[in-house]
C-alpha positions in Angstrom: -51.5 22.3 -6.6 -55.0 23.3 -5.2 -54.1 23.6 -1.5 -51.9 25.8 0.3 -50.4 25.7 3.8 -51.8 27.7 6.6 -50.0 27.3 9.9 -49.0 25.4 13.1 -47.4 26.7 15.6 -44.1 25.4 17.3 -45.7 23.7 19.9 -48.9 22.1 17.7 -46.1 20.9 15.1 -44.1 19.3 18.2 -47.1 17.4 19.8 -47.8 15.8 16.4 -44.2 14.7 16.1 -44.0 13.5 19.2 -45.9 10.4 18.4 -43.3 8.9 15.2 -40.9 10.1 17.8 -41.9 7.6 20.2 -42.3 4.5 17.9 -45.6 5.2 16.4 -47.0 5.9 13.0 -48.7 9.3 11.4 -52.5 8.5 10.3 -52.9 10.3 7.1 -54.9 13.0 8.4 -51.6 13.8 10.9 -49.3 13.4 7.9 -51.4 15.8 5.9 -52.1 18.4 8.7 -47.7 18.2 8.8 -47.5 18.5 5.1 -49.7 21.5 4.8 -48.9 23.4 7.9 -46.1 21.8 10.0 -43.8 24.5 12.1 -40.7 24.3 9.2 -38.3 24.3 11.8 -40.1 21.3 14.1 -40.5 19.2 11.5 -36.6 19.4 10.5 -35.4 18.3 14.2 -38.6 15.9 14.8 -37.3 14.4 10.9 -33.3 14.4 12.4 -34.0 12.9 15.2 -35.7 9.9 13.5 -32.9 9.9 10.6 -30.4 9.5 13.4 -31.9 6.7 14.8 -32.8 5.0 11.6 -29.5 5.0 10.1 -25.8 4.7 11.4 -25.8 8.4 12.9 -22.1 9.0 12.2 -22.5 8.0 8.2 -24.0 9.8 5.0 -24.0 7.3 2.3 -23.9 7.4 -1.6 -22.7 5.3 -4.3 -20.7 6.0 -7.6 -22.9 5.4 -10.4 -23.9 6.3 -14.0 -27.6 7.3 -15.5 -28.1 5.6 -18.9 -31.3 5.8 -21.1 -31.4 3.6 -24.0 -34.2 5.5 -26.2 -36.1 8.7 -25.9 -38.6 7.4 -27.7 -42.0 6.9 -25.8 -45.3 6.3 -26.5 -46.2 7.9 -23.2 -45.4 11.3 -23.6 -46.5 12.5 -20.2 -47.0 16.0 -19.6 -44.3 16.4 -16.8 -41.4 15.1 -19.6 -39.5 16.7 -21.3 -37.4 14.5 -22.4 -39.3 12.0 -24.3 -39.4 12.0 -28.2 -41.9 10.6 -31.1 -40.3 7.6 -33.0 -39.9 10.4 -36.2 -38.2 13.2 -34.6 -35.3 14.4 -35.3 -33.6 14.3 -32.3 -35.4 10.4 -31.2 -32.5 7.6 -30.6 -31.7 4.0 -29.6 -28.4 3.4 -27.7 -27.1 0.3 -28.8 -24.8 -1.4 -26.8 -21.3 -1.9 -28.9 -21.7 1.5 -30.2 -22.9 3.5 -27.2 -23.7 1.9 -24.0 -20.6 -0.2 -23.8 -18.5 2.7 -23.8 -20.1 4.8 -21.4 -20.6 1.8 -18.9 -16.3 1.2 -19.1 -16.0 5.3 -18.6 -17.9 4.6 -15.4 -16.3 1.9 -14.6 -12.9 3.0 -14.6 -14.7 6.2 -12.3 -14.9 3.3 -9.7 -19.0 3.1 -10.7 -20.8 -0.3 -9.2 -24.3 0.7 -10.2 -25.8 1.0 -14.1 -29.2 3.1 -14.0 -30.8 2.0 -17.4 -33.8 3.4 -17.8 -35.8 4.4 -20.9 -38.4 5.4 -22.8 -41.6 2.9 -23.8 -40.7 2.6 -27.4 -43.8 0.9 -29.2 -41.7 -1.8 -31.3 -37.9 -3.2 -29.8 -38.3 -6.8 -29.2 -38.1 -8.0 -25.2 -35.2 -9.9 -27.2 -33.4 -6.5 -27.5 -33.7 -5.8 -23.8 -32.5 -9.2 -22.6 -29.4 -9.4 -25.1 -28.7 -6.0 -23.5 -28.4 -6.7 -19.9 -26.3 -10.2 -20.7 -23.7 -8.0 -22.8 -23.4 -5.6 -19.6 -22.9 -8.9 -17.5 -20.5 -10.5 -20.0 -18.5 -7.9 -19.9 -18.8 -6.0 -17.0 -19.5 -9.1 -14.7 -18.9 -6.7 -11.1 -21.5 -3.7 -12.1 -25.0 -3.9 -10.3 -28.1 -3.4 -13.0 -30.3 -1.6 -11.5 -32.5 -0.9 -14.5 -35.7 -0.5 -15.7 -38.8 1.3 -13.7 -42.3 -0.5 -12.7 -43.9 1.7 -15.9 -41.4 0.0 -18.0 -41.9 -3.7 -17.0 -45.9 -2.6 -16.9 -45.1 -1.7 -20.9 -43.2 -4.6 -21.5 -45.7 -7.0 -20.0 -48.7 -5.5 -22.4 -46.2 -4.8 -25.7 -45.1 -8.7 -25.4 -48.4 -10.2 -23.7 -46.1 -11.8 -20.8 -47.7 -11.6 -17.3 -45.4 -9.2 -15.2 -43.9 -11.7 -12.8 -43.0 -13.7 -16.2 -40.9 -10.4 -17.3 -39.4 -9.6 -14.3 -38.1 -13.7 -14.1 -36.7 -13.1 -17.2 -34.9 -9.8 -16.6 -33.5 -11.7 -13.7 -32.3 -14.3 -15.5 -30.3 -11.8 -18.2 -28.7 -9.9 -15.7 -30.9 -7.8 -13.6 -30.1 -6.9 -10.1 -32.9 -4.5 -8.9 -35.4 -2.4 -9.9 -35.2 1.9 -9.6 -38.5 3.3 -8.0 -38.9 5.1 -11.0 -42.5 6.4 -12.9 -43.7 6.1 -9.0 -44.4 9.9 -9.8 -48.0 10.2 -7.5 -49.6 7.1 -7.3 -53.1 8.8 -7.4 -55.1 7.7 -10.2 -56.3 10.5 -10.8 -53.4 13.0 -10.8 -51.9 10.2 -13.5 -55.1 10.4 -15.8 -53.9 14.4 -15.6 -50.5 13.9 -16.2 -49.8 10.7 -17.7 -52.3 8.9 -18.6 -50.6 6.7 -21.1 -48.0 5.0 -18.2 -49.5 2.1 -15.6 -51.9 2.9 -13.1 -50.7 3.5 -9.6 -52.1 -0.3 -9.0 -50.3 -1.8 -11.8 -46.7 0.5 -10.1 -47.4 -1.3 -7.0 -48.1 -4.9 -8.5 -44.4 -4.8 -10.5 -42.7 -3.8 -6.9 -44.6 -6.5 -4.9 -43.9 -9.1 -8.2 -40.0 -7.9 -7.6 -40.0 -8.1 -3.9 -41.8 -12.3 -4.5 -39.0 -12.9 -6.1 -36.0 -11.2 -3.8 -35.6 -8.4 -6.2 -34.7 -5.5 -3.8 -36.4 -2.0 -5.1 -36.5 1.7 -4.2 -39.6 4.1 -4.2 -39.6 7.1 -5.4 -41.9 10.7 -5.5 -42.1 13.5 -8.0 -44.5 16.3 -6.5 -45.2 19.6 -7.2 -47.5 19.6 -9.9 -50.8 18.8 -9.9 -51.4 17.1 -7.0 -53.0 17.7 -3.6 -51.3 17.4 -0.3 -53.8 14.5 0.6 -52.3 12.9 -2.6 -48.9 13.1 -1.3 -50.1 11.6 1.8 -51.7 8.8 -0.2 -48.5 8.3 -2.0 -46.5 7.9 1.4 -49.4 5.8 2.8 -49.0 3.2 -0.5 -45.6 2.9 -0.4 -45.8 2.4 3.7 -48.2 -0.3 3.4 -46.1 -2.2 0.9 -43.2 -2.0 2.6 -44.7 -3.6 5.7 -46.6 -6.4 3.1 -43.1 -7.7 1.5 -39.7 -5.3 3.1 -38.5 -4.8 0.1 -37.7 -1.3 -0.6 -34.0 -0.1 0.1 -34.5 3.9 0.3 -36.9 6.3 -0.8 -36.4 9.7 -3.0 -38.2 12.4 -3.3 -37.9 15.0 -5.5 -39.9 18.4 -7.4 -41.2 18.4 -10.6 -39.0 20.6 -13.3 -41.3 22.4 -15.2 -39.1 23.9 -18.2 -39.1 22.4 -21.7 -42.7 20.3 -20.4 -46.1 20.3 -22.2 -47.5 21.0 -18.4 -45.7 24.2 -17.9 -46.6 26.0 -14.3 -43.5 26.8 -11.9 -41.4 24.9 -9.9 -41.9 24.7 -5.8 -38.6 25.7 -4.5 -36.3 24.1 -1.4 -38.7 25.0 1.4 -41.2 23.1 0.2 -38.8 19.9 -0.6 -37.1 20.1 2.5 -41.4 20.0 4.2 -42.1 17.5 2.0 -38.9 15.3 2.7 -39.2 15.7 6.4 -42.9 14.7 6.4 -41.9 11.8 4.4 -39.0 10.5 7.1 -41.8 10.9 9.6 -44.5 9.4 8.0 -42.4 6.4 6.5 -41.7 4.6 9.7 -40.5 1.4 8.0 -37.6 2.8 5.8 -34.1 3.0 7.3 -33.4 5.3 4.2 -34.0 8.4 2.5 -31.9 9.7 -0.4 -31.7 14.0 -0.5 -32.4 15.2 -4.3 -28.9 17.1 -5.1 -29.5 16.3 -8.9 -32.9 18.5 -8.5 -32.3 21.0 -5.9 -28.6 21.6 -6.2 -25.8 20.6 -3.9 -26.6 23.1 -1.0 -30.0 22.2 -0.9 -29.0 18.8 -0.4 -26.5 19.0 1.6 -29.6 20.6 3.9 -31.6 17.8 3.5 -28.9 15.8 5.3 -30.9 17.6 8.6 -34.5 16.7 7.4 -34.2 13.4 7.5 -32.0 12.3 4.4 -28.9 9.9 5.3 -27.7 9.1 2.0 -26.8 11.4 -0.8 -27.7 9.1 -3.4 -25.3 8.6 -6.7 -22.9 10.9 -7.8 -24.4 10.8 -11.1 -21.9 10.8 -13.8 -24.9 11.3 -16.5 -28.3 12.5 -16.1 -30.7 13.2 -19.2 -34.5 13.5 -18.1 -33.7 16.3 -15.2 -31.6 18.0 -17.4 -34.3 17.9 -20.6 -36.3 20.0 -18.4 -33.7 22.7 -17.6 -32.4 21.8 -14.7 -28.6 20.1 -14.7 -26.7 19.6 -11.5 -23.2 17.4 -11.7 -20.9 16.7 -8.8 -17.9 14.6 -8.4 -17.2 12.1 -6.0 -14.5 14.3 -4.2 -17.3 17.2 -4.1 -19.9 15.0 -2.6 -17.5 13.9 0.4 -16.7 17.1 1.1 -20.5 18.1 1.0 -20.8 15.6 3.5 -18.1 16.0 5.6 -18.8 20.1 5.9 -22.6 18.8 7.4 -20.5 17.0 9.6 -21.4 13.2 8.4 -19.0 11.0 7.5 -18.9 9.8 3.9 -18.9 6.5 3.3 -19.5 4.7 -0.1 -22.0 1.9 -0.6 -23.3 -0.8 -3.0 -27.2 -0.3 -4.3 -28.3 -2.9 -1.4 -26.4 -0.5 1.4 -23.9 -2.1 1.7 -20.9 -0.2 3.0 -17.9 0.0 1.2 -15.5 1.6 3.3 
């Protein structure tokens, strides 16, 4: 990052929050002047305050789910990964689904999981055959669990690899099994910082094409942010701004998660920004994203403390539990929590812990 905060004071970071506060919305230049300076401890109860009205006050959500990539292979390697893998090395593989994804998805499910997170890497040569056999063998035979599978880079991928227009993939994802699509590969959707980092994966047009394309077709989505890299403050701003103005072209995302870049194990390298800077980020985001009843605090990134904090920066929901989780981990940084950990995380912040399907729905 090429900018650094200087500093607002108490009072300067108050009178800027004072207008999300009272129904309106941050221009860019307010959200950036918050992001690069805001009074740490203003922006936490201005980011509350807002959480509290957007979402049940009493509740902290999550839901029991599972983490699932299919391949490693990918054709993007991007910088920031480290967990992708060439289609000759070693350590590349395809999960298939009687011999490996079958069995973790009935682990899960006897776990009490409702939510698959398949995701995976672009690999240059599986048939779109492969991916739609996949997702009806999840449905045949685990008819209750919610697919929420496959990130706007991947349906980008599968659109050029096949020559299918996107809406045309999406349809037929749908029509295998689908249920939603993960806000994943969102990373910065600033052209430029992904010609940096990854220029291989869509453009941040082509990111916000597949989520308008879902959202056409009643496909509910999250939206996602990865920062601490490369990118400028202004870029994080734009990121927000995108996502902002979708949301209020079609409603459908269902949350948004943001979370720092890992740099261990990466071709990029450089050094992580550390929980101040997440918590500044995530509170800038609650105020700045005025059309999103939810915002899910990074535990898998920042560890359980850290997000148990974020529950008073404008997170409401804790997001999954997690019972696997490869791409973090690949870069050095492995959190795991179980469900009776992550109510009790809750309950100490003084929330009330309440499960929920991947549309927020409540389950208790």
């Amino acid at each position: 990052m090429s900018d650094k905060p200087s500093s607002l004071s108490p009072d300067e970071t108050r009178e800027l929050c004072a207008k999300p506060l009272a129904g309106g919305r941050l221009s860019r230049e307010e959200g950036e002047l918050l992001l690069r300076a805001g009074d740490i401890h203003e922006l936490g109860r201005a980011a509350h305050a807002l959480r509290l009205e957007a979402a049940e006050p009493a509740a902290v959500t999550y839901v029991v789910d599972r983490n699932i990539n299919y391949t490693n292979i990918c054709v993007c390697r991007c910088r920031f990964c480290a967990f992708s893998r060439g289609i000759s090395d070693e350590d590349a593989y395809i999960n298939e689904y009687e011999l490996v994804i079958k069995a973790k998805i009935a682990e899960a499910a006897e776990l009490g999981a409702t939510q698959i997170l398949m995701q995976g890497g672009h690999h240059p040569s599986l048939p779109f055959e492969w991916y739609l056999e996949l997702l009806r063998s999840i449905k045949r035979d685990f008819p209750k669990a919610t697919l929420h599978s496959f990130s706007p880079p991947e349906v980008v991928h599968f659109s050029k690899l096949f020559g299918i227009p996107v809406r045309e993939v999406l349809m037929s994802l749908s029509d295998a099994g689908l249920d939603s699509l993960p806000g994943g590969g969102a990373e910065i959707l600033s052209d430029r910082v992904r010609n940096e980092v990854s220029p291989r994966k869509c453009t941040a047009d082509e990111w916000i094409g597949v989520m308008r394309e879902a959202h056409a077709l009643g496909m509910l989505t999250t939206a996602t942010m990865m920062f601490g890299h490369v990118e400028t403050y202004s870029e994080r701003i734009e990121h927000l701004e995108r996502i902002r103005a979708q949301q209020d072209e079609t409603g459908g995302f269902t949350a948004f998660i943001c979370w720092t870049y890992q740099p261990e194990n990466t071709p990029l390298g450089g050094t992580a920004v550390g929980g101040l800077e997440y918590l500044r980020t995530l509170a800038v985001a609650r105020l700045y994203l005025s059309n999103f009843a939810n915002l899910q605090a990074s535990w898998v990134t920042m560890g359980p403390k850290v997000g148990q904090l974020a529950l008073m920066f404008g997170a409401n929901d804790m997001g999954g539990t997690m019972l696997e989780e490869n791409v973090v981990a690949a870069a050095g940084t492995s959190y795991s929590m179980s469900e009776k950990e992550l109510r009790r995380l809750i309950s100490a912040a003084g929330f009330t812990p309440k499960r929920r399907t991947t549309q927020y729905e409540l389950l208790e």
